[in-house]
N, C-alpha and C positions, 0 to 999 in steps of 0.2 A: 661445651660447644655452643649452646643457644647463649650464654651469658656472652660469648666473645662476639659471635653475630650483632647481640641486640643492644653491642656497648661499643663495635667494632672501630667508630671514629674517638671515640675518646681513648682506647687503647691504643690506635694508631700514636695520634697528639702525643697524650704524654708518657709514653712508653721510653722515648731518651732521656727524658727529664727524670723518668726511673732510675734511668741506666746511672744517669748525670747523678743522684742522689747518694749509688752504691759506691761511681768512682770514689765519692769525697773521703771515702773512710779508707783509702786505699793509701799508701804509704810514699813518699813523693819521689824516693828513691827510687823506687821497682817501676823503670819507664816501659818496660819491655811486658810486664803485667797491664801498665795503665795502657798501654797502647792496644794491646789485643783482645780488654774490656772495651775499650770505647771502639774499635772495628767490631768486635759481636755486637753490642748494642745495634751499630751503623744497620748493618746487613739483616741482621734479628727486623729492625725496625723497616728494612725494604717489606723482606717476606711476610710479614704480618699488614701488608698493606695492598698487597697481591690479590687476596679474598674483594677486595673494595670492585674490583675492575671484573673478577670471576662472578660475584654475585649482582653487579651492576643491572638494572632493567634498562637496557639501552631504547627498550620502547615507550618509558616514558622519563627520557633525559631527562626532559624540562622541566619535571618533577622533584622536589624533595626528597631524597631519599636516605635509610639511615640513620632516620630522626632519632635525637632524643632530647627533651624539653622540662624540663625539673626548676620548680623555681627558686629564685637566689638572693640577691638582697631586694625583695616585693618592695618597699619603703620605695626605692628610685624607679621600681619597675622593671627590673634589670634579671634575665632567664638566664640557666643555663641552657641554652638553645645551640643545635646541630644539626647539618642536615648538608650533604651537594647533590648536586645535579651534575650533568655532564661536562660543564666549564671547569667548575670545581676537582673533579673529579682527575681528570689528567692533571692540574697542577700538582693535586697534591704528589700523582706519582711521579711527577716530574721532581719535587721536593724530596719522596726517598729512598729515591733514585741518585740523584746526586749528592745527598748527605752523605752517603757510606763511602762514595769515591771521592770526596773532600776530603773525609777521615781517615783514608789509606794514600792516598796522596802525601798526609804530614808526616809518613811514619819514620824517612829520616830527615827528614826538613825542620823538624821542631827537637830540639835538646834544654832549654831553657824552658820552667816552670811548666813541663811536659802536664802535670794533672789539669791544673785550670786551663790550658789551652782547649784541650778536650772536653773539660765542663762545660766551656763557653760555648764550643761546637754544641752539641748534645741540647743544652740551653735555646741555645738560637733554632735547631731543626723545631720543636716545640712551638716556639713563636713563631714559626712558619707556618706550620701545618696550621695553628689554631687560627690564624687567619681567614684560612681558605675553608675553614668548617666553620665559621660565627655565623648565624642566623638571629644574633641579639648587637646591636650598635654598639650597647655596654662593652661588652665581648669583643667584639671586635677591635674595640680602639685599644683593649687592654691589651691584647695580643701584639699589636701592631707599634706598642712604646715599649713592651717587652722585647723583641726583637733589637730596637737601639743598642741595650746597654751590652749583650755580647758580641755585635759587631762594632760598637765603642772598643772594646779591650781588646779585641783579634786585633786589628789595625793597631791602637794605640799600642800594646808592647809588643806584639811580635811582628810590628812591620818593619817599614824601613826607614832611611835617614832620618826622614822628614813623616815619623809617621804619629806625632801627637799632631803637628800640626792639621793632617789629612783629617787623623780621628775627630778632630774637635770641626771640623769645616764637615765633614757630614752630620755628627751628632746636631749641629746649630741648624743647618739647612733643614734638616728630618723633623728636628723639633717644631723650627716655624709652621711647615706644613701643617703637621699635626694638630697645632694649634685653631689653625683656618679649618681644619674638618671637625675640632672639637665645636668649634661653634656654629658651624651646618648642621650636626647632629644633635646641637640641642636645639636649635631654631625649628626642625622635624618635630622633636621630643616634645616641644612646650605648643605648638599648634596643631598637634592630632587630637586632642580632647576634643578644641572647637570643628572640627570639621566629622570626624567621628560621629558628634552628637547631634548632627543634621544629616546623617546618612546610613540610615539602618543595616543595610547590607554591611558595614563596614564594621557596627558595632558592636551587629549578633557574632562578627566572628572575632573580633580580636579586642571591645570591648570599649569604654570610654574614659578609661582612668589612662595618662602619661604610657608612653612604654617605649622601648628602645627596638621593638619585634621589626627585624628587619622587612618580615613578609607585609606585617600592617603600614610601614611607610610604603610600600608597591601599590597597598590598596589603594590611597587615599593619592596619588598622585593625581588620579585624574580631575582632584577637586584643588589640589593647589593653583593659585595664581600665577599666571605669567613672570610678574615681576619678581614674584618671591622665586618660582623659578629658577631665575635668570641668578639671582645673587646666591641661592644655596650652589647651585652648579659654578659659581665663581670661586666659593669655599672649596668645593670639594676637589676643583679643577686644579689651586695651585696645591694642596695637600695631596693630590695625586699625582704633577705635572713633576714636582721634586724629586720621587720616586722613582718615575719611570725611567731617565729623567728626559725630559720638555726641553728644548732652545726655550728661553736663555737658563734658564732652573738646573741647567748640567753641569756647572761649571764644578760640583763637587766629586762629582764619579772620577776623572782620572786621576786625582789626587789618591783618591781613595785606594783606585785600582792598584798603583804604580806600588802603594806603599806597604798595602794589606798584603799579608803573606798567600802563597798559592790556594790553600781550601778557600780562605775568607774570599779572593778574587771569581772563584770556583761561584760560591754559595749567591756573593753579590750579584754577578752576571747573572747567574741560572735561575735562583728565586727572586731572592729580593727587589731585583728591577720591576717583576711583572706583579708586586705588591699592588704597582703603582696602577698597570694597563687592567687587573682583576678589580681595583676600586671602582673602574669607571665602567665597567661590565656587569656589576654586581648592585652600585650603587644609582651613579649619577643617572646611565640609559635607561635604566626604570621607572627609578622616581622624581628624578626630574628631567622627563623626554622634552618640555618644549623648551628648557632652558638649554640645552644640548643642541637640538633645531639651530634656537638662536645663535650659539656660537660656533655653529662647525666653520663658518667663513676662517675665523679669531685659530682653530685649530689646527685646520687643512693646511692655513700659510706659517703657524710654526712646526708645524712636522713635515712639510716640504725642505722650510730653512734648514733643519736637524739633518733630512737626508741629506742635501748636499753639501752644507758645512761641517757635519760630521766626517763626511767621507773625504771631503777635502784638505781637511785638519789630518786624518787620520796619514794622509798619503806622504804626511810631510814629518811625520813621527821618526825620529833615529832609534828609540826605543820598543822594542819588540811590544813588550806589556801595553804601554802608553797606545800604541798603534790598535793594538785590539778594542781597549777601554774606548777610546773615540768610533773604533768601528761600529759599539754597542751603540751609542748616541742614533748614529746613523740607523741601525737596523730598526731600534724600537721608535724612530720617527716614522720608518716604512709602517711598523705595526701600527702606530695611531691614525695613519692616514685608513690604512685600512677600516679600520675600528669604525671611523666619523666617517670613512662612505653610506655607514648607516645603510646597508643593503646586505642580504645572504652570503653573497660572496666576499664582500669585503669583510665581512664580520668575521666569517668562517677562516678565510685567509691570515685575520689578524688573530686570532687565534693558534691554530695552528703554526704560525708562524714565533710566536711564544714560546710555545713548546721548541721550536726548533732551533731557536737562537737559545735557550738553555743549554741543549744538547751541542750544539756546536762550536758557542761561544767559549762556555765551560770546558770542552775539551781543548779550545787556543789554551786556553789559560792555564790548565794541564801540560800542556807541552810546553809551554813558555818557562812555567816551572821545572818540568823537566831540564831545560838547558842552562837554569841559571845555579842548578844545586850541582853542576858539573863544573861551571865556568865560571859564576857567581859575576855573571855582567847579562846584561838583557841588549847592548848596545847591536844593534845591524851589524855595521862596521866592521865589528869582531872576528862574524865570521863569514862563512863561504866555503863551499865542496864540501858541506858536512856529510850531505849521500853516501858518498865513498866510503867515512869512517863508520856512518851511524844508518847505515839503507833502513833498519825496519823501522826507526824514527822517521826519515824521510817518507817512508811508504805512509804509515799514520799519518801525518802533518801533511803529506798530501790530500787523505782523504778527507779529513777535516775542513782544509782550504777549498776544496771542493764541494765541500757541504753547505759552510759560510757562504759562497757566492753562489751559488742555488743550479748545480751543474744537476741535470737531469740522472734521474734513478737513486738522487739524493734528497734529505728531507727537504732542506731548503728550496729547493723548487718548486713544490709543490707549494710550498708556504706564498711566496712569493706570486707563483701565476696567478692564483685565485684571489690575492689581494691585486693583481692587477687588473685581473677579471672587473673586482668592484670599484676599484677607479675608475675603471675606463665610462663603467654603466654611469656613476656618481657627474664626471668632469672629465674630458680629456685630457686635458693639462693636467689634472691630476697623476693620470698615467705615464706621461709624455717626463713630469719630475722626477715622481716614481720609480720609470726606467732609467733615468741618470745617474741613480743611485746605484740601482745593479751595474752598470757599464764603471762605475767610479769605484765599485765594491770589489767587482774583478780584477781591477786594475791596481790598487793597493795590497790586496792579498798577494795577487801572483808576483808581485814587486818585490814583497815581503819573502816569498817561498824561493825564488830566483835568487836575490840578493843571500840566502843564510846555506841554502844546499845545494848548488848548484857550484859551477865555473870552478878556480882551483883552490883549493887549499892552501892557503898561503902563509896562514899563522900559525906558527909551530905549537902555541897552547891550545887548538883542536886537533890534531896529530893523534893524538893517545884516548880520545874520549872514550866512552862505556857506549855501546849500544843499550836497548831500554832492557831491564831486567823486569820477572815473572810479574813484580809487584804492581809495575807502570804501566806492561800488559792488562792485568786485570781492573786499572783504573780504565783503561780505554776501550776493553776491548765490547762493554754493555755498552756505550755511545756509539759506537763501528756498527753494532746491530741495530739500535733505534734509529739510527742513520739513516742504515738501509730499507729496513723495517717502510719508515713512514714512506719512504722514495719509492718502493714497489709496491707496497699496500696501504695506503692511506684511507681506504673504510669505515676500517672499523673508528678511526680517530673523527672524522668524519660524521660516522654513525652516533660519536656521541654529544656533536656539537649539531647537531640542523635542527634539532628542536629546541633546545635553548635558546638560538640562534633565532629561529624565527620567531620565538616567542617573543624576542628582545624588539626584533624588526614589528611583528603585530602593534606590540605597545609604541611604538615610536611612529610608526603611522598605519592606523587599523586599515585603512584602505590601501595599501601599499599590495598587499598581495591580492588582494581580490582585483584589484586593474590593471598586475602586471603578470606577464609570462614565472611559471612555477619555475624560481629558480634552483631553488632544492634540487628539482627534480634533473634539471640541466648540471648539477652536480655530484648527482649520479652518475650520470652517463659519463660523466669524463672518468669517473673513479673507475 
């Protein structure tokens, strides 16, 4: 038991990659073996990740906790280094969380080369987690081009028509990225020696030779220059901006969405978007705060565009899927506006609200799946009056849509107010955009909800549908409670973001809290 504590996140990490190593020697006939291996691994790999959240110190979020630091290839400087804080800390159970209900989701949706689809899952949760535990840049970037190549192969064979083409239009997109934060992070890498070695404090802890230690680029921020600044945050802005993804930098996600079969739409929406919003959480608001300053005008007005040209694009989709994938556009522009109000509440809001478009998103995309392994078309069109045939589908798919557009006592409200909260404080018009998004969010969704289960039944091919069976219950029914969960008590989530949080806010402007009203504390009282 002390060996599982004191190694607790590298058994999290690669514990499917475990699982992924045993499937391979498993026989490619026996689908009904490989399938109920790679579900224990999925669920195995939640519960084993439970303990992170039970043994949490939520009193010092803003702390590293968890560590462990072993060194790896010294020659480049490069740790095996771990460690989250409170940010860290819910993505990761956000991440497995929804891996095991991507991997029960395919259980009849995948009949074609059933073992490597499942590797590839199992693969990709790995590269996920390891992202959100790197405390070494090395590390980090390794994880994060990891991740490409099994969301390369979900999409490329088991998607749709058009699904090399999708696969190869994110692979290229992802790459260039990556390429613009490889070179941010050596540009850190090759100038901390000389700054290092005029700044004692900096030296005694983390030393003067090269190194990739994410915690020593934090130190040494306060002595990089402006300008240099300004262009590391241009690196790491478009290598981030890809991901999440940013107006104009989206055009690759609903290719993706449309064609990537259900888990992979599942995994995409729920983790891999907030790849991109944890870089800029993690990396750029730390170590480089004034280049972040400089650009939030450059920010502000592309995540306003994404709010309301995503929701407006979205409203005009005939295709269920399609309609969701641009909704994402929309929500994680709401989350960056928050993020760059650079204040308590918008930070905290944009957070949280991460979390929430995981959970809610991920469940559209669940149910969308759900109706097209019935009907095998995603078109509007198609249907109407499903209620009648499919009520506890309806009842779901209501709660969900409910979530999405941030109806109160659900997560997304919460998400949402408090990012409006820090708009309002930041810019009004910020808020004022902001809200247009929500009013255009409602309005696409309930269009979408109206239009598919509602009025008459008219086409005889939903007539005979299946209501949801035991297995699609248990894909939904742990989203139903996080749901509600965050909507009635949002606390303790809360409780593990306000240190962080302000610690991010200190460093971006030290006199921010000492001349303004304790907003923390102002959100308290609403919780």
């Amino acid at each position: 038991m002390d060996f599982f504590h004191a190694h607790i996140l590298t058994i999290v990490t690669f514990f499917p990659l475990a699982g992924m190593i045993v499937l391979l020697f498993f026989g490619s006939e026996n689908k009904n073996l490989i399938r109920l291996w790679a579900n224990a691994v999925g669920i195995a790999g939640f519960a084993i990740s439970i303990p992170l959240w039970l043994r949490f110190d939520f009193d010092k979020a803003d702390q590293f906790q968890f560590v462990e630091h072993y060194k790896w290839i010294q020659a480049l400087g490069a740790d095996y280094h771990v460690g989250i804080d409170g940010i860290s800390l819910l993505l990761i159970l956000l991440t497995t969380l929804l891996g095991p209900l991507a991997i029960l989701s395919s259980w009849s949706a995948i009949e074609i080369r059933t073992k490597e689809y499942y590797a590839f899952l199992l693969m990709l949760q790995t590269g996920m987690l390891g992202v959100f535990i790197s405390l070494d840049f090395f590390m980090f970037y390794v994880f994060w081009e990891v991740m490409l190549v099994p969301m390369y192969f979900l999409i490329g064979v088991w998607g749709g028509a058009r699904k090399l083409y999708a696969a190869i239009k994110f692979f290229l997109y992802t790459l260039v990225g990556s390429v613009l934060l490889l070179l941010g992070i050596l540009a850190l890498y090759f100038i901390y020696p000389s700054i290092a070695a005029v700044h004692p404090e900096v030296s005694a802890q983390f030393g003067t030779v090269p190194t990739f230690n994410i915690l020593a680029f934090h130190a040494i921020s306060p002595y990089l220059l402006q300008n240099f600044q300004e262009w590391i945050f241009l690196a790491f802005f478009i290598g981030f901006a890809i991901k999440v993804p940013m107006f104009p930098f989206h055009t690759w996600l609903p290719d993706a969405h449309v064609e990537a079969p259900t888990a992979g739409s599942v995994i995409l929406a729920g983790v891999l978007l907030k790849m991109g919003t944890y870089g800029f959480l993690r990396f750029s608001l730390p170590i480089v705060p004034e280049g972040v300053k400089h650009y939030v005008p450059m920010v502000a007005a592309l995540s306003i565009i994404a709010i309301v040209y995503g929701a407006l694009v979205a409203m005009m989709q005939p295709d269920m899927k399609k309609l969701v994938a641009y909704s994402s556009v929309s929500h994680m522009g709401f989350v960056m506006l928050g993020m760059f109000a650079l204040n308590p509440n918008g930070l905290n809001g944009s957070i949280i609200q991460q979390i929430n478009h995981g959970i809610s998103t991920g469940a559209l995309f669940l149910i969308v799946g759900m109706i097209y392994e019935r009907r095998h078309t995603r078109e509007i069109a198609q249907f109407g009056g499903l209620s009648s045939v499919m009520p506890q589908f309806a009842t779901v798919f209501l709660i969900m849509t409910m979530s999405s557009i941030g109806l109160p006592l659900l997560n997304g409200f919460i998400g949402e107010f408090t990012i409006m909260q820090g708009a309002f404080q930041r810019n009004i018009w910020w808020a004022v955009f902001g809200g247009s998004g929500i009013v255009l969010g409602a309005a696409y969704m309930l269009w979408l909800y109206q239009r598919t289960m509602f009025g008459k039944l008219e086409n005889p091919a939903n007539e005979k549908l299946q209501d949801m069976n035991l297995r699609e219950w248990a894909t939904m029914i742990p989203l139903i409670i996080v749901a509600f969960w965050i909507g009635l008590y949002p606390a303790p989530f809360f409780r593990a973001l306000d240190k962080p949080v302000i610690k991010l806010v200190q460093k971006l402007d030290p006199s921010y809290l000492q001349g303004a009203p304790r907003l923390e504390a102002k959100s308290g009282e609403r919780r």
